[in-house]
N, C-alpha and C positions, 0 to 999 in steps of 0.2 A: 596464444595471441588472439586479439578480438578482432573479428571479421565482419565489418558492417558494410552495407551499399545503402545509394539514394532510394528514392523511389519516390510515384507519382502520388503523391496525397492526394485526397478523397476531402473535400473542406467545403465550408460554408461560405456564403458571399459576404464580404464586411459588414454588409446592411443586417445580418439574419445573426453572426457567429453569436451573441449574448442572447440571444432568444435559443440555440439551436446547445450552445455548451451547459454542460450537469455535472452534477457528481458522480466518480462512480456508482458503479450498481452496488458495490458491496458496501456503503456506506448508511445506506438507508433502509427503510421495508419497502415492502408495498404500498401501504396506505400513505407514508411521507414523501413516495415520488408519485403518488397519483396528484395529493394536493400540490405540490410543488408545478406540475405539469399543469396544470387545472388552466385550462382557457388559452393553452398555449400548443398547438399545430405542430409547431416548430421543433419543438421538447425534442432532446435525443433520448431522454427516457421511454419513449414511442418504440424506440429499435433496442436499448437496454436493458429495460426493464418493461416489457411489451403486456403485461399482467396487465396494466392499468388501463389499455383498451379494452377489459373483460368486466364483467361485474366483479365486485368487489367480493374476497373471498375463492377465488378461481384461484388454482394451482398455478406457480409461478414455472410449474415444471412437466406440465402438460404438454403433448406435442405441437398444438392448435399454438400454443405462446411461443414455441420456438418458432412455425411457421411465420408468426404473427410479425419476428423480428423483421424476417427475410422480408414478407410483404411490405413490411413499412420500409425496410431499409432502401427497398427499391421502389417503392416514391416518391421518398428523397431525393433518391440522383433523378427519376422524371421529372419530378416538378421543379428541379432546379434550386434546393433546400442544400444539397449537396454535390459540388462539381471536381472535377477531378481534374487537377493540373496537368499539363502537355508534358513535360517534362519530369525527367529524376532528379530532387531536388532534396537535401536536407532542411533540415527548420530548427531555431534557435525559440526554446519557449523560456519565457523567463514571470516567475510568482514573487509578488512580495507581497509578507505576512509581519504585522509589528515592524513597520520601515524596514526588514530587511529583504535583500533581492538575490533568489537562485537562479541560473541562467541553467538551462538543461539542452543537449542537443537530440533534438529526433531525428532518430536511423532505424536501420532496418538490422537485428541482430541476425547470426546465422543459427539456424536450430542445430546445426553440429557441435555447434560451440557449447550450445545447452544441454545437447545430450553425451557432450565428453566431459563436463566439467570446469569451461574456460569459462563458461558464465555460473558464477558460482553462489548458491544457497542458504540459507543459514537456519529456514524453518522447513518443516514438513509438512506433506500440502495430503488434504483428505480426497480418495477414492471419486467421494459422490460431489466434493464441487468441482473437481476438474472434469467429471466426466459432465458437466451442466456446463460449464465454459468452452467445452470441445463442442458440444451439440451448439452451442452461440456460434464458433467460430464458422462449424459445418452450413449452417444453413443460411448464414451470411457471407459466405466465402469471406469473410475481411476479418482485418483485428480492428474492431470498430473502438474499443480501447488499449491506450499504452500502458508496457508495464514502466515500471522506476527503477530505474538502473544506477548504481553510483559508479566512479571509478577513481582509481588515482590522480591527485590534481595534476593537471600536468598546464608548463608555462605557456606552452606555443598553442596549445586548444583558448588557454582565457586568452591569448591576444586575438586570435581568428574571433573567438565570441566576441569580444570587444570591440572588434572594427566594424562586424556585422549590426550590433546592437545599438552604435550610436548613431543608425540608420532611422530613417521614420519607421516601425512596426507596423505589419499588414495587420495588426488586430491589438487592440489597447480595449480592455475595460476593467471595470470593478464588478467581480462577482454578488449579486444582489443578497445570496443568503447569510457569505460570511464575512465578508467585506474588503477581499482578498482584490488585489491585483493580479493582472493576466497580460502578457503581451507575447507578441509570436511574428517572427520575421523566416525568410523565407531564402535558402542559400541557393542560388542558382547558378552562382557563379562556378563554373567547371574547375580551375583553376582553387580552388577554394575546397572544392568536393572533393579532391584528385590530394589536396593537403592534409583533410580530416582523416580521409581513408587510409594514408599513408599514417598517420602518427595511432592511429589506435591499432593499426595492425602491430604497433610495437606495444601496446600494452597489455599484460600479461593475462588479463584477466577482468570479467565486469560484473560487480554483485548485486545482485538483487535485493533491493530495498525495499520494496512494498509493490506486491502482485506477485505472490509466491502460482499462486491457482491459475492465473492469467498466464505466466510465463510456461509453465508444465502444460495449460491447454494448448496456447499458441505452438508449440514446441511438438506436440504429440500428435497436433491435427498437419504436422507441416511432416515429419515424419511417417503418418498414416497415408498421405499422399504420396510422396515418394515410395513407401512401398509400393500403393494401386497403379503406380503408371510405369509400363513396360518399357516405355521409351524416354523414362526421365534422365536427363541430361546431368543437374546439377545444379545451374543458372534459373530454374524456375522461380517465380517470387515466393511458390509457398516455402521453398528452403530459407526463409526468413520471416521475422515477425518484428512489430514494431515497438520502439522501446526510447523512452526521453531518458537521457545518460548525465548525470549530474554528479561535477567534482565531489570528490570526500570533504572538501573540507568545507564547501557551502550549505551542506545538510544537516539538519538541527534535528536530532530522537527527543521527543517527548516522553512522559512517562507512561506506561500499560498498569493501569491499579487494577484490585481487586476486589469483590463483595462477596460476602458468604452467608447462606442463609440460615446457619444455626451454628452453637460451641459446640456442637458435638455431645451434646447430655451435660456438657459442662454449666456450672455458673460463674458469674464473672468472676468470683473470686477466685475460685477453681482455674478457672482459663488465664487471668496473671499470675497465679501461682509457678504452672507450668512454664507459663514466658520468660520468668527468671529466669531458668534453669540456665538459657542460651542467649540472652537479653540484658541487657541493661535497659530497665523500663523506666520510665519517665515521666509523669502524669501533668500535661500541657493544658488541658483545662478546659473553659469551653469555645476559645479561638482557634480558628483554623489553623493545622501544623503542617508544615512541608518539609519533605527531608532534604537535608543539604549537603550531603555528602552520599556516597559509597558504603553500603553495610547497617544507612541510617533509615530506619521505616517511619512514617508516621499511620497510627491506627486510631478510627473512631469507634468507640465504642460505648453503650448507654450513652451518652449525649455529650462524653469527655473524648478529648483529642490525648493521646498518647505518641510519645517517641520510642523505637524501638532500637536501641544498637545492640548487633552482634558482636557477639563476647570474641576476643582474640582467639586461634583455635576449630572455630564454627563456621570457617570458609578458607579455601584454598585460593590465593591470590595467582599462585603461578599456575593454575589451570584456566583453559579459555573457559568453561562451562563451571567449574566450582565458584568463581570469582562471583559471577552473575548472582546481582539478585534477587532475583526472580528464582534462579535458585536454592540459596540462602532461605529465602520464602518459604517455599515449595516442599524443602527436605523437613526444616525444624518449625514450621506451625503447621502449613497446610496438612502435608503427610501424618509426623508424627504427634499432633494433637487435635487435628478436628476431623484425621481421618479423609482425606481427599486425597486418593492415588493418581486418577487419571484426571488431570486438568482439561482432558478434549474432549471428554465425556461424561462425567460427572456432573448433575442438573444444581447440585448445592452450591455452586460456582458459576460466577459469572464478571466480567471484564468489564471495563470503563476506561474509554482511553483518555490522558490527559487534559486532551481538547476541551473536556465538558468542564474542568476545574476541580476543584477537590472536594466541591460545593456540591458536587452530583455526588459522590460517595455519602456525606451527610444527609443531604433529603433520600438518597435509599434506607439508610439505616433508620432514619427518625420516624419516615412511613408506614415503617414494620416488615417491608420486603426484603431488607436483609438485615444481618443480627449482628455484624461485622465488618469492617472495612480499612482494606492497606493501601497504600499510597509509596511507592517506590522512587528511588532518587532512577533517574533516566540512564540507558542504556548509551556507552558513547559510539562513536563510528569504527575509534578503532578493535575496541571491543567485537564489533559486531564483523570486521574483515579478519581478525586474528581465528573468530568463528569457522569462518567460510574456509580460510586456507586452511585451517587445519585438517577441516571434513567433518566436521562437530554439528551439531543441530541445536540450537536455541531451543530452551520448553518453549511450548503454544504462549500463547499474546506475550511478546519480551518487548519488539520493540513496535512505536507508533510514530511517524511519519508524519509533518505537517508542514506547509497546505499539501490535503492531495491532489492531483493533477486533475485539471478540468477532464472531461469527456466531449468529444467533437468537434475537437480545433482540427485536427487529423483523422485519418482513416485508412488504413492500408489493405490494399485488396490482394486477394490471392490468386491471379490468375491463373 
């Protein structure tokens, strides 16, 4: 069962929230949140990505830059950039991307929940960025960013959202960089609190959609403290972390593509020769190709779009992880002809999430920086829950997430 409570957000004044809201940290570098931040005070990139008050080239993982969070985060709340509600209150955040609108609710999840398994996974998170996200959460006491939760739709949550949202919202804008909409209203009503909290504690389970490293930090830094305190109770706010919970069936996966910087000693003719083998290959020419189904790839290659279907046989439909294809990918090109085992590690490999268009795979290949590139039909939701229950782990980059969730409409602190 999923155990959430209110809690006193940490938020900007309506006057400031579009100057003060970013994208995540892990969406950008360094140098595109410095320019992004450029002549703006306000920037949560200051407390996020705190690098960019250093010279340029300064270690993003230096200790001086963790400190740097904490100092800026606590200028915020003095100068009044950042204030903290009297109150425990949920919040209804709601994005629209291409006219359509996800309503999500922010709460506060239990870390027990995440470290028993009710809050459930579907990727595996690396050593060295959670321990960079624990040292965030450590030196700011706060989850200064949420993770993205989905859950079961359930009827009686959309009508509570619905009553709440046909309200004026304490915060309406259009994000400047992608052109996204943003609004955020504010549940205070007890009555209403005391309704959420009852219906999720009946549901069974909450998955993790994007902020696999965020949720393992929050989670590790909330359990690190309950060990150090002698006299911890139970009720402390670090036994919770902050997290926007969005129905299954409002959430759109985009696709996770691929580039690769060589055939492997192969030449092209060499390299679809092998594609036969397990492919129905299909030479689409020099127009952009997208795949339109399940099992269907499209590949550029020298300056020609290709369709790839796999052969009947070359994937297992009734397995959660055979089905996938990314895996499909993964076993029959990647692996066994260009020679890439480990997709987390291997430097001949690298990711482009659908966001950018299939227009970004082509200018890599055409520039000369990569020699290759796939383009996958998208991962669906329930794909991605039949994952999670099962206990199974998705390969690295499956699935991509869009819009991502602003940074700094909220803040939850760990007292």
């Amino acid at each position: 069962m999923a155990k959430i409570k209110p809690f006193k957000g940490i938020r900007p004044p309506k006057n400031l929230v579009e100057k003060v809201a970013s994208r995540p940290y892990d969406v950008l570098n360094s140098d595109e949140a410095r320019a992004e931040a450029a002549g703006n005070q306000y920037s949560l990139y200051h407390i996020i990505k705190p690098e960019i008050d250093f010279p340029e080239g300064t270690d993003e993982h230096e200790e001086k830059v963790y400190q740097k969070a904490a100092e800026n985060f606590a200028k915020f709340r003095s100068e009044g950039w950042l204030v903290q509600d009297q109150d425990e209150n949920f919040y209804v955040y709601a994005q629209t991307m291409n006219g359509k609108t996800q309503y999500g609710l922010v709460v506060c999840a239990l870390v027990d929940d995440y470290m028993k398994g009710n809050i459930k996974k579907h990727e595996l998170t690396r050593k060295d960025k959670e321990e960079d996200r624990m040292k965030h959460v450590r030196v700011t006491n706060a989850n200064v960013e949420p993770v993205f939760f989905a859950y079961p739709q359930n009827n009686e949550l959309d009508k509570i959202v619905a009553e709440i949202t046909a309200q004026t919202p304490e915060y309406e804008f259009v994000a400047e960089h992608d052109g996204f909409g943003h609004k955020f209203w504010i549940i205070n009503d007890r009555e209403k609190i005391a309704q959420i909290t009852e219906i999720f504690a009946q549901i069974p389970a909450l998955y993790i959609a994007d902020g696999h490293h965020r949720s393992a930090a929050a989670a590790l830094v909330g359990d690190e403290k309950r060990r150090n305190n002698p006299n911890h109770r139970g009720d402390e706010e670090y036994n919770y972390f902050m997290a926007v919970c969005f129905p299954d069936n409002q959430l759109t996966i985009i696709d996770y593509n691929r580039v690769v910087k060589d055939l492997n000693g192969l030449t092209d003719e060499e390299f679809l020769e092998k594609l036969n083998k397990n492919f129905d290959v299909e030479l689409k020419g020099k127009e952009i190709y997208k795949p339109d189904k399940l099992h269907n790839f499209a590949m550029y290659l020298s300056g020609n779009w290709y369709s790839l279907t796999a052969k009947q046989g070359t994937y297992n439909d009734s397995d959660p992880i055979g089905v996938l294809d990314v895996t499909v990918l993964s076993d029959l090109v990647l692996n066994k002809i260009l020679g890439i085992k480990d997709l987390r590690t291997d430097k001949r490999i690298d990711f482009v999430g659908g966001i950018r268009g299939l227009e970004e795979l082509k200018k890599r290949v055409d520039s000369g920086e990569m020699r290759v590139s796939f383009a996958l039909f998208p991962v669906s939701m329930k794909q991605l829950i039949d994952i999670a229950d099962s206990g199974n782990i998705m390969p690295p980059k499956t699935t991509w997430f869009e819009p991502k969730l602003r940074s700094g409409l909220v803040i939850h602190e760990l007292c």
